[in-house]
C-alpha positions as CSV (number, residue, x, y, z in Angstrom):
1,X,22.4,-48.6,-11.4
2,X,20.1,-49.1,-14.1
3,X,17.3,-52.2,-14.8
4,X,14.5,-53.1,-17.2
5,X,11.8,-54.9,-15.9
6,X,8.4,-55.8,-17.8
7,X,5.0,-56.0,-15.1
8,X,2.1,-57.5,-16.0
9,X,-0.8,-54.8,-14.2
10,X,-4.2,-55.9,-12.8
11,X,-5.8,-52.9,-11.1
12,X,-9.2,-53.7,-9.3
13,X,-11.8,-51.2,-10.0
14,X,-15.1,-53.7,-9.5
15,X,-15.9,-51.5,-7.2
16,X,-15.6,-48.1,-9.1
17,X,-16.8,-50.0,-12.7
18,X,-19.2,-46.7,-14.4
19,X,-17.5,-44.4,-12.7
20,X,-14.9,-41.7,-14.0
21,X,-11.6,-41.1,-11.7
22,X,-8.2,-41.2,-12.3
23,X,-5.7,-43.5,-11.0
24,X,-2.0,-42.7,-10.2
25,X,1.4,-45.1,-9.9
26,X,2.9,-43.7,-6.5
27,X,6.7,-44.5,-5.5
28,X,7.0,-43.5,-1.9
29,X,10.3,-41.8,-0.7
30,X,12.9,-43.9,1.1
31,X,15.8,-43.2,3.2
32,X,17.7,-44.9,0.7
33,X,18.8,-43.1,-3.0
34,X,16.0,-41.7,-5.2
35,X,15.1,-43.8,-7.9
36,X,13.5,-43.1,-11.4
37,X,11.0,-45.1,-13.3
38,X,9.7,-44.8,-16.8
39,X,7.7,-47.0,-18.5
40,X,5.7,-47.4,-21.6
41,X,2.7,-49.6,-22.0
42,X,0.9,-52.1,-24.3
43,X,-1.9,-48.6,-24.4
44,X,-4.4,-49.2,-21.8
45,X,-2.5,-47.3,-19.2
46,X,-0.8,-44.3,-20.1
47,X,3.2,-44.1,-20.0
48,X,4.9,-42.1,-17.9
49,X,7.8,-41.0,-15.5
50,X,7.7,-40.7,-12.1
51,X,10.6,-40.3,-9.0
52,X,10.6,-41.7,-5.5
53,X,8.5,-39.5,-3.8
54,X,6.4,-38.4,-6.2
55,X,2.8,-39.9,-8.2
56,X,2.3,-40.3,-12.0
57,X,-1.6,-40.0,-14.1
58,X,-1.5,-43.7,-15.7
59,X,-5.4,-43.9,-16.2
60,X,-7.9,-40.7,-16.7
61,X,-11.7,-41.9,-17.8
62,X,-14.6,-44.0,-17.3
63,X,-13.6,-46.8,-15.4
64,X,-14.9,-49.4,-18.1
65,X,-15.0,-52.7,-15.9
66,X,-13.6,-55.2,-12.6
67,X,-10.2,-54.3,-14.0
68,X,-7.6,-52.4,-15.8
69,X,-4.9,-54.7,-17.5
70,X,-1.7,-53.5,-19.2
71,X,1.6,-54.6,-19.3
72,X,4.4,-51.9,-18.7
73,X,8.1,-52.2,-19.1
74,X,9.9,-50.0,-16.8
75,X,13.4,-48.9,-16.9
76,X,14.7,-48.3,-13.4
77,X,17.3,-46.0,-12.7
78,X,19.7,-45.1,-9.4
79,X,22.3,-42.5,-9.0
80,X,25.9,-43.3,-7.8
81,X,25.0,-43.3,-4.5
82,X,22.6,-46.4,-4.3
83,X,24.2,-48.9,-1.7
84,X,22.8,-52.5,-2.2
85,X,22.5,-55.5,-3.6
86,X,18.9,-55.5,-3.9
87,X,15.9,-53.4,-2.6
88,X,12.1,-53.9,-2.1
89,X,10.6,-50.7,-4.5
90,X,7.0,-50.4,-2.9
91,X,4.7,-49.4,-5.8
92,X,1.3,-48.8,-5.2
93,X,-2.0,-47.1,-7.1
94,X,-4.0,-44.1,-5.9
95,X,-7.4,-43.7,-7.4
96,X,-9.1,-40.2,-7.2
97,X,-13.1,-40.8,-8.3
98,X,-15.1,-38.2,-9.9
């Protein structure tokens, strides 16, 4: 199973504004099959790759402001074994301050 998706990414950093960190895109493992993402961006965020289970770089700096905005198209991907119809992927960001 393959898809293409384009997101349009508002990260809240207000309350890390001035401050250098890094933030990650995390796909959490399922029980169900893995799935890869990879996406490229409009060149706030980095692009990247990442699997289910696993946590990608997509910002390393100065956090400039209130917010990070990109937009990223992502081209999901499923081996042979994926078993539905449709499926809730549960993306979330990390961010690690300096």
């Amino acid at each position: 199973m393959e898809a293409w998706v384009r997101v349009n990414l508002r990260i809240d950093t207000r309350a890390w504004a001035g401050r250098s960190g890094r933030i990650y895109m995390v796909l959490p493992r399922d029980e169900a099959s893995s799935v890869e993402a990879v996406w490229t961006t409009q060149g706030r965020l980095l692009p990247g790759r990442l699997t289910s289970g696993e946590r990608a770089l997509v910002y390393a700096g100065t956090l400039p402001g209130p917010a990070l905005e990109d937009q990223i198209h992502v081209r999901l991907r499923a081996g042979a074994d994926w078993r539905s119809n449709s499926r809730r992927l549960n993306f979330h960001f990390e961010l690690d301050a300096d």
